[in-house]
DOKOL-540967 format. One line per field, with one value per residue (C-alpha): x, y, z; residue number from 1. Coordinates in nm, 4 decimals. Example, Ala and Ser with C-alpha at 12.3 -4.5 7.8 and 13.67 -1.06 7.14 Angstrom:
DOKOL-540967
xx <- 1.2300, 1.3670
yy <- -0.4500, -0.1060
zz <- 0.7800, 0.7140
num <- 1, 2
end
This chain:
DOKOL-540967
xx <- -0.0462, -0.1843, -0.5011, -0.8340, -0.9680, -1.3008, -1.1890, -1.4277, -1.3099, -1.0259, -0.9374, -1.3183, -1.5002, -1.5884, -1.4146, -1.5181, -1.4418, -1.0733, -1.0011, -0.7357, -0.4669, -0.2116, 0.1254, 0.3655, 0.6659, 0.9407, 1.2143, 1.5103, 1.5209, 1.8258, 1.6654, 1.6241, 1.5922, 1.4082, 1.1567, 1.1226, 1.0681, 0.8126, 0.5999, 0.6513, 0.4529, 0.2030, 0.1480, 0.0614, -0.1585, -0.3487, -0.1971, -0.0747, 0.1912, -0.0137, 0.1383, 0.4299, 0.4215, 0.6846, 0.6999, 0.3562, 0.2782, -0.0644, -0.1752, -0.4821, -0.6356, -0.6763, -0.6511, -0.3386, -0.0466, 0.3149, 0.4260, 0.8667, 0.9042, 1.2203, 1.3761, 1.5597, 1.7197, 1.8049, 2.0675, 2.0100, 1.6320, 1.4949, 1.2358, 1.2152, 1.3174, 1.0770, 0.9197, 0.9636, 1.3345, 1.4500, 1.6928, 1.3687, 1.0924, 1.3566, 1.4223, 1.0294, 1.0012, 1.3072, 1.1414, 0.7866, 0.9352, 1.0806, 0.7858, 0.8269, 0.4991, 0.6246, 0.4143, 0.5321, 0.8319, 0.9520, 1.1616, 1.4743, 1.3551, 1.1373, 0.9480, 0.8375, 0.6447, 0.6221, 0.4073, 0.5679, 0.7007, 1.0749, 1.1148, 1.4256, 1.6883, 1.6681, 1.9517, 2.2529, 2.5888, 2.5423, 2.8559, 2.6535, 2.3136, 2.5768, 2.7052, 2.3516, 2.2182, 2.5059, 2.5040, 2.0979, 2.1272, 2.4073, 2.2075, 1.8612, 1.8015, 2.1508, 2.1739, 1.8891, 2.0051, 2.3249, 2.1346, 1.8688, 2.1632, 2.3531, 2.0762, 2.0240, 2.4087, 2.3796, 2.0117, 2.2377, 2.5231, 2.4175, 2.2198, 2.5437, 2.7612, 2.4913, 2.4699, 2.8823, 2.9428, 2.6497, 2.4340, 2.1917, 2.0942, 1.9610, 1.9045, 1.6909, 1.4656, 1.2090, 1.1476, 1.4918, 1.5547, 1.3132, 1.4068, 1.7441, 1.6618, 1.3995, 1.6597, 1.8954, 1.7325, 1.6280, 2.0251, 2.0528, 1.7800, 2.0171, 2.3051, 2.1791, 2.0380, 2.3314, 2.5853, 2.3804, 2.3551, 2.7549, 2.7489, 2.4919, 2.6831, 3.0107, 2.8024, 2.6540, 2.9973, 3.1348, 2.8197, 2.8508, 3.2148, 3.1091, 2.8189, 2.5110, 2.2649, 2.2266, 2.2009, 1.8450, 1.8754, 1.7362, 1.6520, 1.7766, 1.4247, 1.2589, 1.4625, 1.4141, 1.0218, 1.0812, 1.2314, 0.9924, 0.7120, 0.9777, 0.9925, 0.6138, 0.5892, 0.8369, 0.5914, 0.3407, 0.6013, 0.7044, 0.2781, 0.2644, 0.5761, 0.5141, 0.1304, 0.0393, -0.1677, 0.1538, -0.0649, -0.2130, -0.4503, -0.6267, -0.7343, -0.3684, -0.2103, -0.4783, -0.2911, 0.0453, -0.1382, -0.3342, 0.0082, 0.1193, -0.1585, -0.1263, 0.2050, 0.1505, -0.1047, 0.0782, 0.3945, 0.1402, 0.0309, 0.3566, 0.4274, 0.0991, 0.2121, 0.5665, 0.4568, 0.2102, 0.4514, 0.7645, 0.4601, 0.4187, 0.7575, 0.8185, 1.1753, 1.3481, 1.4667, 1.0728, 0.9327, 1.2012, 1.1019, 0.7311, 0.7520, 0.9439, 0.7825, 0.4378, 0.5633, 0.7479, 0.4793, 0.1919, 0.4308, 0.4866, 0.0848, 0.0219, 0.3555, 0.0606, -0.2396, -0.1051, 0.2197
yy <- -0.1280, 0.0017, 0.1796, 0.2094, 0.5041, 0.6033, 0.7842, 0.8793, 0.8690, 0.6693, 0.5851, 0.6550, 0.4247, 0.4339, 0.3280, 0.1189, 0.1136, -0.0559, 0.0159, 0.2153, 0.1892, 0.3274, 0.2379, 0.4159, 0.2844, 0.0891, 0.1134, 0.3613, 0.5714, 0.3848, 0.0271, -0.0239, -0.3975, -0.4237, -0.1266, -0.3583, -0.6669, -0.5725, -0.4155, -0.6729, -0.9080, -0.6353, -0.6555, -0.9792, -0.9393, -0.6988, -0.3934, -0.1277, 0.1814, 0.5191, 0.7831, 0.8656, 1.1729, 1.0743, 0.7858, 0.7037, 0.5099, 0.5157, 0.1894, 0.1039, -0.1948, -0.4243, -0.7562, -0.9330, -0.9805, -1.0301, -0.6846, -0.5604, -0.2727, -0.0671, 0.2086, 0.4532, 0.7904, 1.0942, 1.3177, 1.6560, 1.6540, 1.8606, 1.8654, 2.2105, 2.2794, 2.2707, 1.9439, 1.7402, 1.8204, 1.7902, 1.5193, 1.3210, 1.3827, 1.2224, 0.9467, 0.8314, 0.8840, 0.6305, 0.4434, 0.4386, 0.3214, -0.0027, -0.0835, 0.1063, 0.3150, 0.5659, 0.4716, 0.7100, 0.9221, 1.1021, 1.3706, 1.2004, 0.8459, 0.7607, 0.4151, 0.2571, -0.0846, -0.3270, -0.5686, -0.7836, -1.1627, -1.0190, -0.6678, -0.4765, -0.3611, 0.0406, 0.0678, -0.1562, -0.0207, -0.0967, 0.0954, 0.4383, 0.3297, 0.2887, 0.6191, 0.7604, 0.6351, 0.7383, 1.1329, 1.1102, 1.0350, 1.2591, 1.5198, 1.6445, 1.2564, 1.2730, 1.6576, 1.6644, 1.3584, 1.5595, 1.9069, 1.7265, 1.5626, 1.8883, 2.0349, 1.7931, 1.8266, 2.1990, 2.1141, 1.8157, 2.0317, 2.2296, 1.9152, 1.6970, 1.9345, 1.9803, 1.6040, 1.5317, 1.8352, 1.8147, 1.4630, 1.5061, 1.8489, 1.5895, 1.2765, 1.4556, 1.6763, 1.4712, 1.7316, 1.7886, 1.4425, 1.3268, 1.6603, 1.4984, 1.1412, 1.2630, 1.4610, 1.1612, 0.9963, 1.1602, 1.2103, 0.8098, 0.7652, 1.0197, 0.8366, 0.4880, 0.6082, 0.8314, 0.5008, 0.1944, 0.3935, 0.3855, 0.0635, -0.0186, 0.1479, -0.0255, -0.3766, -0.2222, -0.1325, -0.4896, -0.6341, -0.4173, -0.5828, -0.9343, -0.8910, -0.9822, -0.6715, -0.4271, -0.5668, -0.4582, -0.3072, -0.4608, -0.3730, 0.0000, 0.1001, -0.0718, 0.1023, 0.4067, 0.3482, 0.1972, 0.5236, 0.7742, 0.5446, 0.5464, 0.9239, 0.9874, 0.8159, 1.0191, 1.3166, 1.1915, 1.0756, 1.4480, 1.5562, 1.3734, 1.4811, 1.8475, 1.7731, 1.9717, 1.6525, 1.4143, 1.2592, 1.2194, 1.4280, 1.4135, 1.7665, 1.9023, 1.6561, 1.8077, 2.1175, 1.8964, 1.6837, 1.9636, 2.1368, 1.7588, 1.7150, 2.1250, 2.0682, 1.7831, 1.9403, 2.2054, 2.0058, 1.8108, 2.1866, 2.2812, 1.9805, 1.9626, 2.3597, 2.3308, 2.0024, 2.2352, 2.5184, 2.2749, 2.1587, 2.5061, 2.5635, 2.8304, 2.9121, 2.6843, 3.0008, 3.1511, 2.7695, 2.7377, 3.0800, 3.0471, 2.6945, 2.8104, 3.1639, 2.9512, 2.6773, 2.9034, 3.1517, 2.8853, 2.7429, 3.0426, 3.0708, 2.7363, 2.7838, 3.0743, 2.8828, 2.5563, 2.5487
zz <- -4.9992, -5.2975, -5.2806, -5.5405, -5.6106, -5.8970, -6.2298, -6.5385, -6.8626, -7.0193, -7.3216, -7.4387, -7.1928, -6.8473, -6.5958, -6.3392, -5.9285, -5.8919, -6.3018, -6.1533, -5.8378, -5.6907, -5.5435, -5.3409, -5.4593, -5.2699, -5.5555, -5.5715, -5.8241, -6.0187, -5.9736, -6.3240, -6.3046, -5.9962, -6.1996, -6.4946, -6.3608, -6.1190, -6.3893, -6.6386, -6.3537, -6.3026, -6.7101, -6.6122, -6.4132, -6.5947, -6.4483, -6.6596, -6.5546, -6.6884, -6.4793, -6.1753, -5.9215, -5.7366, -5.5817, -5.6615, -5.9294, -6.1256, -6.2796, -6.5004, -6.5443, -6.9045, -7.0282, -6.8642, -7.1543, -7.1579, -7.1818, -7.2064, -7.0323, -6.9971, -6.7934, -6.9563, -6.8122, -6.8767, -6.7143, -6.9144, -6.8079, -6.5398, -6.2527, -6.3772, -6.7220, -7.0344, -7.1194, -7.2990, -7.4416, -7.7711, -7.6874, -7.4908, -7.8253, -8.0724, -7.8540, -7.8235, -8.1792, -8.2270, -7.9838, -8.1183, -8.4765, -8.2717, -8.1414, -7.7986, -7.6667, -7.3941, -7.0494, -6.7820, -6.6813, -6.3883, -6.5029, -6.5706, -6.6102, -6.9106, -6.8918, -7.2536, -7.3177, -7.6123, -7.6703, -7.9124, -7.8246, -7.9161, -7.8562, -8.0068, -7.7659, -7.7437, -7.5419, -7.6441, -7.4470, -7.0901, -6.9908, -7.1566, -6.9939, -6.6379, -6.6930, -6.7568, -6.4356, -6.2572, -6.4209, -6.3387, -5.9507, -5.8777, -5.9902, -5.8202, -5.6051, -5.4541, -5.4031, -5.2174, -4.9962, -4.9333, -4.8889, -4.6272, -4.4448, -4.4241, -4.2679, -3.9845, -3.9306, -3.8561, -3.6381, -3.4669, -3.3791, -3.0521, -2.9140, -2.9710, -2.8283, -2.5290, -2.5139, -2.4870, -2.2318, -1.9852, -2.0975, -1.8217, -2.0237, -2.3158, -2.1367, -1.8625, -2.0925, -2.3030, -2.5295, -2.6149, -2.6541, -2.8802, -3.1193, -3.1128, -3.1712, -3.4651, -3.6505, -3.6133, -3.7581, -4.0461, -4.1074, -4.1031, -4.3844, -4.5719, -4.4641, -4.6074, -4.9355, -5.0273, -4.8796, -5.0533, -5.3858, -5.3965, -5.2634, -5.5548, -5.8403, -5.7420, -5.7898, -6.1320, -6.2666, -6.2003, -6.3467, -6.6641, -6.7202, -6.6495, -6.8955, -6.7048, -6.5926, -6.3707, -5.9613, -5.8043, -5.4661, -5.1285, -4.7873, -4.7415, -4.8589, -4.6130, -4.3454, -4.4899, -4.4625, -4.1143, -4.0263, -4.1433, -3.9615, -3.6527, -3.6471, -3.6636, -3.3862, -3.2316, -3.3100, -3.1247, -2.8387, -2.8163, -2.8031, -2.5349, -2.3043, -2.4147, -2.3252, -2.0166, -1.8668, -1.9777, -2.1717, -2.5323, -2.6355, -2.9926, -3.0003, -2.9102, -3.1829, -3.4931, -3.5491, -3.6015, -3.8657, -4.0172, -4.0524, -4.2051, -4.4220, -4.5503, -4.6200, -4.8674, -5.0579, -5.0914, -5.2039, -5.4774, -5.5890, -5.6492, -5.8380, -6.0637, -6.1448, -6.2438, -6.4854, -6.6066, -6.6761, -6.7767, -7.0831, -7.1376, -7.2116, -6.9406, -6.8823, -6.5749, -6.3806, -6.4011, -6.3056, -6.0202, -5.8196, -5.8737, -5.7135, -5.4485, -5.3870, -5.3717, -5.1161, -4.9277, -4.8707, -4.7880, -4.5482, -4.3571, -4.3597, -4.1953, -3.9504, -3.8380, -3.8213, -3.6967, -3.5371
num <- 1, 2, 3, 4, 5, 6, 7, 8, 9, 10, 11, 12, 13, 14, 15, 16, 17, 18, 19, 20, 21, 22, 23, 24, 25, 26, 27, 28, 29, 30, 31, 32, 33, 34, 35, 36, 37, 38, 39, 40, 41, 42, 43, 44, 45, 46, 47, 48, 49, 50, 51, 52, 53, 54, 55, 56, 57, 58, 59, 60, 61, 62, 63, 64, 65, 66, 67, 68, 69, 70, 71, 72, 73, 74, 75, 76, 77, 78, 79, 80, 81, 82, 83, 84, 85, 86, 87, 88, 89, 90, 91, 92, 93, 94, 95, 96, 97, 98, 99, 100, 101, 102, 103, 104, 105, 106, 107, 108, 109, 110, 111, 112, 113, 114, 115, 116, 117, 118, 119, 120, 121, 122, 123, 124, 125, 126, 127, 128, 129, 130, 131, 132, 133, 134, 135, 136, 137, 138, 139, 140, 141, 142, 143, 144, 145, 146, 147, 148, 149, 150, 151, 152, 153, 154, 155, 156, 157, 158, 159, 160, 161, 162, 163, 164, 165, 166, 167, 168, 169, 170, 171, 172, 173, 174, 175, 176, 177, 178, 179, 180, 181, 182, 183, 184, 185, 186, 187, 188, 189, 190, 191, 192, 193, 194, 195, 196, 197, 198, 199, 200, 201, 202, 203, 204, 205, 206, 207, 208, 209, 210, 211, 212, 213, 214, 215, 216, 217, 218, 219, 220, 221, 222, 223, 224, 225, 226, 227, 228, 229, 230, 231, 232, 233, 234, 235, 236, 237, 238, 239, 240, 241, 242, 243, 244, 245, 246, 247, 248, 249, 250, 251, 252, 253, 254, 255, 256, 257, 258, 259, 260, 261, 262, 263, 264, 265, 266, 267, 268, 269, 270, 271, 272, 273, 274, 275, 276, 277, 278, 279, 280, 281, 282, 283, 284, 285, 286, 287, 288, 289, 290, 291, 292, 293, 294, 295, 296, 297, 298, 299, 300, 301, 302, 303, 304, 305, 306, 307
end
């Protein structure tokens, strides 16, 4: 649900409680349609797209209007590298003498608005924009799906193994079997991003030759939200069985979600520093280790203090 917080300043007049909101999103990266459409009804409803970390999206509030948007991409661009790119600057300013006004991007997606009745197309070859969404997610979004996957391969190994040869091993130790059973499923949110992505794209290419526009996905990103929520609870499952009273105790559970709530902050650090430096034009290599050195050595620091 999206939530209201209190900002300042914008656009030279104050702003009042619930002139701004926020919204975790529920779209996949490559839902182009499904991106436009749903802001086009937020337009109006007087809600305007300002700003994405993420998958959070930061709306501010105006006069409702009928409002195009569209979602562009960008496979050369870069969590990382300099911003904005060459390639990016001459496309706003293309953009900006059509009547686009660049809203929000999200390092390889760029989101523009016009407010005219009949906007002209910025993007006209829908086999190119295909190709660019498809050279986008197999980049950083599906490398990371693969890389996280991996991982909970290697994690699932031993426990499978363990599980086949001597089930009782698994099946008769709690703490052993939620570990399993969270790591599972982790690999399954993987599993159904990286399989209804393909799924998606071989929909998208078929749409492309029939003429009509790009399908909007549905469902896997509810189960992917249902999953996360699933394995939290798991957490607090595994408090309880590795609890010496067997039961659930809040003061035993606050290093777990101090360790939680540490390790977001530190991931939105990391972020709000490497936009800083990619506007500062600091090589990608430099921006890449400093992100990492930073995250990795505040991890280890509340792997100390917490876990």
């Amino acid at each position: 649900m999206p939530k209201h917080i209190i900002t300042t300043q914008k656009g030279g007049r104050p702003m009042r409680l619930f002139d701004i909101k926020l919204k975790i999103s529920d779209f996949s990266f490559y839902d182009k349609t499904g991106i436009e459409q749903y802001l086009e009804k937020q337009a109006e409803k007087g809600w305007f797209l300002d700003m994405i970390v993420w998958d959070v999206w930061r709306f501010r509030k105006g006069e409702p209007k009928k409002v195009s948007y569209k979602v562009t991409y960008f496979p050369k661009s870069s969590w990382f590298g300099p911003e904005p790119t060459a390639e990016i600057e001459e496309f706003k300013d293309f953009c900006e003498h059509t009547g686009w006004e660049h809203a929000a991007s999200n390092s390889q997606m760029q989101v523009f608005r016009n407010e005219n009745e009949d906007p002209i197309m910025i993007e006209t070859d829908p086999d190119i924009e295909l190709k660019k969404i498809h050279d986008s997610v197999m980049g950083w979004y599906m490398g990371s799906l693969f890389l996280v996957a991996a991982i909970c391969v290697l994690l699932l190994f031993l426990p499978l193994m363990s599980l086949i040869q001597s089930p009782m091993n698994i099946i008769g130790n709690p703490k052993r079997l939620i570990n399993l059973l969270i790591w599972t499923d982790l690999f399954l949110v993987c599993a159904v991003e990286i399989g209804a992505y393909f799924k998606w794209w071989g929909k998208a290419a078929a749409a492309v030759e029939r003429g009509q526009e790009l399908p909007q996905t549905k469902g896997h990103r509810i189960f992917s939200i249902l999953a996360v929520i699933f394995a939290l609870i798991l957490l607090v499952v595994h408090q309880i069985v590795t609890s010496e009273s067997g039961e659930f105790v809040l003061k035993e559970f606050l290093p777990i979600a101090a360790y939680f709530v540490g390790f977001m902050c530190i991931s939105i650090a990391v972020h709000f520093l490497t936009r800083y430096m990619q506007k500062k034009h600091v090589p990608k290599g430099i921006t890449i280790a400093t992100g990492y050195i930073i995250a990795v050595i505040f991890i280890v620091i509340l792997q100390f203090l917490f876990l």
